[in-house]
N, C-alpha and C positions, 0 to 999 in steps of 0.2 A: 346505491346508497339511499337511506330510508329520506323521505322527502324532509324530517325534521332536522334529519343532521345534514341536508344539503343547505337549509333554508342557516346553518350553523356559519354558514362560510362567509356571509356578509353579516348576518348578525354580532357577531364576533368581530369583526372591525370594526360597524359602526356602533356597537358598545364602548368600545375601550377610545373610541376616537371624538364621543359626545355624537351621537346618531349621524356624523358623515366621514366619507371616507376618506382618509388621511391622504394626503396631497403624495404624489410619485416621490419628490426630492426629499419629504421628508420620511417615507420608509426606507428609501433607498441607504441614505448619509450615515444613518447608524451604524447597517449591513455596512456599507463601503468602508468606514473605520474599522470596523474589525479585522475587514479582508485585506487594509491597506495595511496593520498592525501586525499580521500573521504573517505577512511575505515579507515586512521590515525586520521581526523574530528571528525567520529565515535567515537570511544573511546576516545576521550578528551573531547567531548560532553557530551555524556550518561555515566553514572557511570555504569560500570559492574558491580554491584551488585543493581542496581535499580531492584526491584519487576516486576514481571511479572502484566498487564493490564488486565481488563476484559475479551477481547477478544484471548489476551495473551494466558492468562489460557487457554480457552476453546480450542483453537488447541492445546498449548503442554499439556494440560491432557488428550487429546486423543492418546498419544504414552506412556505417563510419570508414572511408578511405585508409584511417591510420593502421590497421592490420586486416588480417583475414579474419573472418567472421569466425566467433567461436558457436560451438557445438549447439543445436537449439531443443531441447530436449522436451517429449510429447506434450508435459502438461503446459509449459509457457504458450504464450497468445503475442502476435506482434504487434498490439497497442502502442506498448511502451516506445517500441523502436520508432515506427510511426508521428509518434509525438516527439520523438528529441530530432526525429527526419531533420525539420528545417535549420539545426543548429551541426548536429554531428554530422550530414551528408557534406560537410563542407568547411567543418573547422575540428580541430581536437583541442580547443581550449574547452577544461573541465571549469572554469572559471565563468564563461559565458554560458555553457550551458547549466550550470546550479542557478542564476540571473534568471535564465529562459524559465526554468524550471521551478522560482521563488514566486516570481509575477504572474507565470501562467497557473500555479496553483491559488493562488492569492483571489483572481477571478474568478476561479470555479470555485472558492467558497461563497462567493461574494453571491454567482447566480444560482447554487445550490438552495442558500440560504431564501433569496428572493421569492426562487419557487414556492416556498409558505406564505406567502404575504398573502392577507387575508382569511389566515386559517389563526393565528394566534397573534398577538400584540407585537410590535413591532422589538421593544423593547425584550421580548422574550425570547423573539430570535436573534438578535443582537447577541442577548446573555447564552444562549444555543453555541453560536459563532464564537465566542470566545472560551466555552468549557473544551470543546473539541478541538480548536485552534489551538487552545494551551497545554495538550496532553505532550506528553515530550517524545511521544512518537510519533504524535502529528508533526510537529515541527522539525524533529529530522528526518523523515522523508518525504516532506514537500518539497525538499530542493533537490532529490535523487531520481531517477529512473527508475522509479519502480511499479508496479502497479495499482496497490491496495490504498493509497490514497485515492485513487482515479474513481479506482470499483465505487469507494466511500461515497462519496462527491458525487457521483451518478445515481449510485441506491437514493441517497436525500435527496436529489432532485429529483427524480422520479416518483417517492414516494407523495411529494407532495405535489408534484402536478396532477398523480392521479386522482387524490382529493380536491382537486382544484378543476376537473376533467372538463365539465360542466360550466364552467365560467368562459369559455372561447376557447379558438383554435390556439391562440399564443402557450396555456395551458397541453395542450393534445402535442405540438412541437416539443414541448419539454420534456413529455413521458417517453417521447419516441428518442430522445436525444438523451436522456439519461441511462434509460436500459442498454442504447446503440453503445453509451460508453462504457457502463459496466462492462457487458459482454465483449467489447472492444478488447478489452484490458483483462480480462478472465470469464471465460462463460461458463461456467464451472458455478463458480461463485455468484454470477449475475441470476445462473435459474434458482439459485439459494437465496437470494435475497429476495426474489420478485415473488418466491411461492405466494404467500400473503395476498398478495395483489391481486395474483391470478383467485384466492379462494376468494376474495373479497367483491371483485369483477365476477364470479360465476356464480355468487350467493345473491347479490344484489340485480342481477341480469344485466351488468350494466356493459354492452358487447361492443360500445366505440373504444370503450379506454384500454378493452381485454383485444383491440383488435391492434389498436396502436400500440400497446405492449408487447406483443406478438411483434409485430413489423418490427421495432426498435430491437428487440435482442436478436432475432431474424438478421436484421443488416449487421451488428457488431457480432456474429460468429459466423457467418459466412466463410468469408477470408479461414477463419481457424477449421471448421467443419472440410470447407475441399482442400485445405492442406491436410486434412488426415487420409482424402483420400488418395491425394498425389503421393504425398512422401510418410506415412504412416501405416499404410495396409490398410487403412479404413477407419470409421469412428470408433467401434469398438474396440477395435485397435490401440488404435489413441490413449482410448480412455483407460484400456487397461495397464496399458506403458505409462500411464501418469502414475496411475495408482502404483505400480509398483516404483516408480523413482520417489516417491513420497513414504515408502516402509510399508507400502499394501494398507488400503485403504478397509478400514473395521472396526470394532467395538475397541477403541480406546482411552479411557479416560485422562484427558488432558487437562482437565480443569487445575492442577497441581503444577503441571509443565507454565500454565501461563501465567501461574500467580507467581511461577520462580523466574520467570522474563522479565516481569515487571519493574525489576530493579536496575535495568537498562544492557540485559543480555537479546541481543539481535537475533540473533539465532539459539535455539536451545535443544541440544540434539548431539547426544544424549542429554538429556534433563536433569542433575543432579544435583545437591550439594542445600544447601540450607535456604531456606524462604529468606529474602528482603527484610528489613526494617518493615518493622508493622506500619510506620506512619509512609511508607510510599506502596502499601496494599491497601491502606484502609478506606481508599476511596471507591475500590473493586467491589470489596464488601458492602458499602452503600449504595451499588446501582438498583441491587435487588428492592429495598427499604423506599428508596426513592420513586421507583418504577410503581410500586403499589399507591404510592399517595400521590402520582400524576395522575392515576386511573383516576382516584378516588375524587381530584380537584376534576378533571374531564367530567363525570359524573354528576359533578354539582353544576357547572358552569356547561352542561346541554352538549360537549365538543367530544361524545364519545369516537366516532371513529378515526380524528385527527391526531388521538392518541394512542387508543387501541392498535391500529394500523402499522406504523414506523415501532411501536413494541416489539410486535408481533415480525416484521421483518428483522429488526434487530437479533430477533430469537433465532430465527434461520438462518441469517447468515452468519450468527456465531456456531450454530450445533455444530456441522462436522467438522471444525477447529479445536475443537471441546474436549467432543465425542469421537470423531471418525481417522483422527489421525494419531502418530505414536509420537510424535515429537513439539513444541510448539518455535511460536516467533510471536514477536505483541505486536508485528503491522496485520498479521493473520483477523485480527479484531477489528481494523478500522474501520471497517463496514458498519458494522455494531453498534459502536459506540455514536460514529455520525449518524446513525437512527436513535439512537438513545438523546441523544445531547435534545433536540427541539422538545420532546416529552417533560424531558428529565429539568428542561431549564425553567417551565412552565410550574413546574414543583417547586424548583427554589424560590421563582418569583415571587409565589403566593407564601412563602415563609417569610421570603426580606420584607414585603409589605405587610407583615402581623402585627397585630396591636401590639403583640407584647415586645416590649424592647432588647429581653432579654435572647428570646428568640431567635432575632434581627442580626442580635451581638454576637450569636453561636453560630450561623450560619457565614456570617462574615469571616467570622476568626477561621472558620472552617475552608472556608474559599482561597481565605490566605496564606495556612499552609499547606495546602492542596497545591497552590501554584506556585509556592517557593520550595514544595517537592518534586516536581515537576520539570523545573527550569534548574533543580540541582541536577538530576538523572540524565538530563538532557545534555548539561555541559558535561557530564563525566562521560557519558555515554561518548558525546562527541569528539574528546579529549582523547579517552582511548582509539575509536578508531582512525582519527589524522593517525596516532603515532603507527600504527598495526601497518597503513596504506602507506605514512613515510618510510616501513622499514624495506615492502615491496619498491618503493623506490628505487633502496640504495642495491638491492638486488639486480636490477635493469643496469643502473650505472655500472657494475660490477660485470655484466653479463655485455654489456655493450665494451666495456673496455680491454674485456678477455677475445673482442672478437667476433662475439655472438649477438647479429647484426643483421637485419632484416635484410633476405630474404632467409627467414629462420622459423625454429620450431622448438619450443617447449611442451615440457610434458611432468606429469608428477603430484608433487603436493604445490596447489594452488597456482598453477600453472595456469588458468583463464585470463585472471586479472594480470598477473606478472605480464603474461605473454603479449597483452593485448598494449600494457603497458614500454613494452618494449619493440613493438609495429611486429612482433611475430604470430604464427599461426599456433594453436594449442592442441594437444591432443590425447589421448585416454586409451587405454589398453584392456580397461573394465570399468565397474561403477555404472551410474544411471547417465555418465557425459561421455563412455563407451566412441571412438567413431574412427578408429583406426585397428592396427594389429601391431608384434613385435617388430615382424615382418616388413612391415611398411615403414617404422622409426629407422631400422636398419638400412632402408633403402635410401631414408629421407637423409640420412647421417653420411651420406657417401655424394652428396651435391648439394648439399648447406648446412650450416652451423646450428648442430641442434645439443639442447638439454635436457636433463630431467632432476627435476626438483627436490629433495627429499630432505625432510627435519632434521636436525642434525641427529647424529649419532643413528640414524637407519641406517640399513645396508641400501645400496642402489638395484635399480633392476638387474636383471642379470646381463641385459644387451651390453649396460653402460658401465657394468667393471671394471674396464683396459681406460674409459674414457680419463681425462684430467677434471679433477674435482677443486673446487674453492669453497670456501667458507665464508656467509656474510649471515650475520645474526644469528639467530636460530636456523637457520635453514644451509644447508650445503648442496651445492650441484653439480654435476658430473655434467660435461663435456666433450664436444668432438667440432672443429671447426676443418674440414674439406682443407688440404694447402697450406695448412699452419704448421704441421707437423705437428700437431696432438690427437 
């Protein structure tokens, strides 16, 4: 880093703070409001006892007594499992663990955010902490298992301890600890995020923070790298098994895929069907608009690379979400956007402070249906999927009452969640969650009570023909319970 823009790091606090440095308690109070307001969001949002997700499942049944682990497929990372360990290795209340999972994300924005103190105003990371807090995809997967919050929350910490590199070791601990959890939680996505870093460290020769970023993603893909060597055939391996469970990783234009997510579809794949209301894309449309007049305020106020930098990581780790895949999801992005938010809040600030009032008046009105579009997506978003995971529910009780009772085995359309939700074991015949044969359902069917799932009105596999089939919502399941006579 060029000595003026280091000399940027205290200058820039004790500018905004009358030439001394703002007292701990009071940078800290602002951040700690946010982060306490975004995990209280949380739980008002998301029903603690909503049903664990697809993907859900598949990390907390790799720590959780209440079933057999379902299928773990190459490109996931055991982060996630890892982090729900202390709640799932010893209870199945999905109630405690969304709790665990509200507070424990609540903190890590809390020290994300911290990690910039004395790189921008206090108050602009505050404003930072709250555009990102309030996206409706941050808020509902802060209380889930899932990853790309985590990755998020480590890229901004890390990005800003590396600008902060040089100010003591408490700094060099954060780099190593932010990459450690990127990579924890996806290393895939941590070397997309940190490229920047690395060009920024090998432009500037600056080889402590390029060494302790090294170590930190080093430590969080370890664990993932010798699992490819144990149970994968190797990293290459791996990586190409990812890529193909993802639709073959290549020149795709998804930029359309995630402007049609944005309207509070979780998943998008196949991708179809008409764009959003313009008033919940048109905040998409302003990162770009926004992003040039951060540079531009960066520029004047001497703070080039505290802006430049989290851009420019932002850029990477949205490209192969963009560009490289065929389908999208809008948590695919949270990386991005929590790189964008510290820049981008720095832009707004310097508009709510403009002379002109009118200004002032447009960026406000703008703020505020930004986040009563937001917190609508969010509730509907959330609406639908309780009822999706209560109809999984009544499937269990149906499959429990017919019989079909741990020690058991599902199999089918959406067989993960069901199964896991019913203490059974899950399994696949094809597809990228592959991890049995016909062969094997058929053996399994002759010394405990198994199923297989299918929409209504499919035909059943061809094992499960002869079996006894019931009907609960849309989905119908065929049947064989050992001793029942079925």
């Amino acid at each position: 880093m060029a000595g003026s823009e280091h000399a940027t790091l205290d200058a820039v606090s004790r500018a905004r703070s009358g030439g001394a440095r703002p007292a701990p308690a009071r940078t800290a109070w602002p951040l700690a409001a946010v982060a306490g307001a975004f995990t209280l969001a949380q739980l008002l949002l998301v029903p603690p006892g909503m049903g664990l997700g697809w993907d859900e499942t598949v990390y907390v049944s790799q720590v959780s007594a209440h079933a057999p682990a379902a299928f773990f497929s190459a490109p996931r990372a055991r982060g996630v499992s890892l982090l729900v360990a202390p709640v799932a290795a010893w209870s199945s209340s999905t109630a405690l663990l969304r709790l665990y999972l509200a507070l424990l994300s609540g903190l890590a924005l809390f020290w994300s955010l911290r990690a910039w103190r004395g790189l921008f105003p206090v108050r602009v990371l505050a404003l930072a902490g709250g555009l990102f807090a309030s996206l409706w995809v941050t808020l509902f997967y802060g209380p889930q298992a899932m990853p790309n919050l985590w990755v998020a929350l480590g890229a901004l910490a890390a990005a800003g301890c590396f600008l902060r590199a040089r100010t003591g070791r408490a700094a060099l601990w954060g780099l190593a600890g932010g990459a450690a959890l990127m990579a924890w939680m996806r290393p895939v996505d941590a070397v997309w995020a940190a490229l920047p870093l690395f060009a920024a460290g090998l432009l500037r020769r600056r080889w402590v923070p390029l060494l302790v970023l090294s170590a930190g993603l080093a430590a969080g893909a370890v664990e993932w790298v010798a699992e490819a060597y144990t149970s994968y055939g190797g990293l290459a391996r791996r990586l190409a098994d990812g890529s193909a469970v993802q639709g073959g990783l290549g020149w795709h234009l998804a930029v359309v895929d995630q402007l049609r997510s944005l309207g509070g579809r979780t998943l998008c794949r196949p991708c179809a069907g008409a764009l959003p209301h313009p008033l919940l894309t048109l905040w998409w449309f302003a990162l770009p608009p926004l992003a040039a007049f951060a540079v531009a305020v960066a520029l004047r106020a001497g703070r080039r690379a505290p802006t430049l930098l989290p851009l420019g990581c932002a850029a990477t780790a949205a490209f192969p979400y963009l560009f490289l895949i065929g389908y999208a999801a809008p948590r695919f992005l949270l990386p991005a956007y929590a790189l964008l938010a510290v820049p981008l809040a720095d832009a707004l600030a310097r508009l709510l402070t403009a002379r002109r009032p009118r200004v002032r008046a447009l960026v406000c009105a703008g703020l505020a249906a930004h986040l009563a579009a937001q917190l609508a997506v969010a509730v509907r978003t959330t609406d639908h999927t309780v009822r999706a995971r209560e109809a999984w529910a009544r499937t269990v009780a149906e499959l429990h009452r017919r019989g079909v009772r741990p020690p058991c085995l599902l199999t089918g359309h959406e067989a993960i969640p069901v199964a896991f939700a019913a203490g059974c074991a899950s399994a696949a015949t094809t597809g990228p969650n592959a991890n049995t044969t016909r062969d094997g359902i058929i053996r399994a069917a002759r010394r405990m009570p198994v199923a297989a799932l299918v929409p209504a009105g499919a035909a059943p596999p061809g094992y499960a023909r002869g079996w006894t089939s019931a009907a609960v919502g849309t989905v119908r399941f065929h049947y064989v319970v050992p001793g029942a006579g079925s």
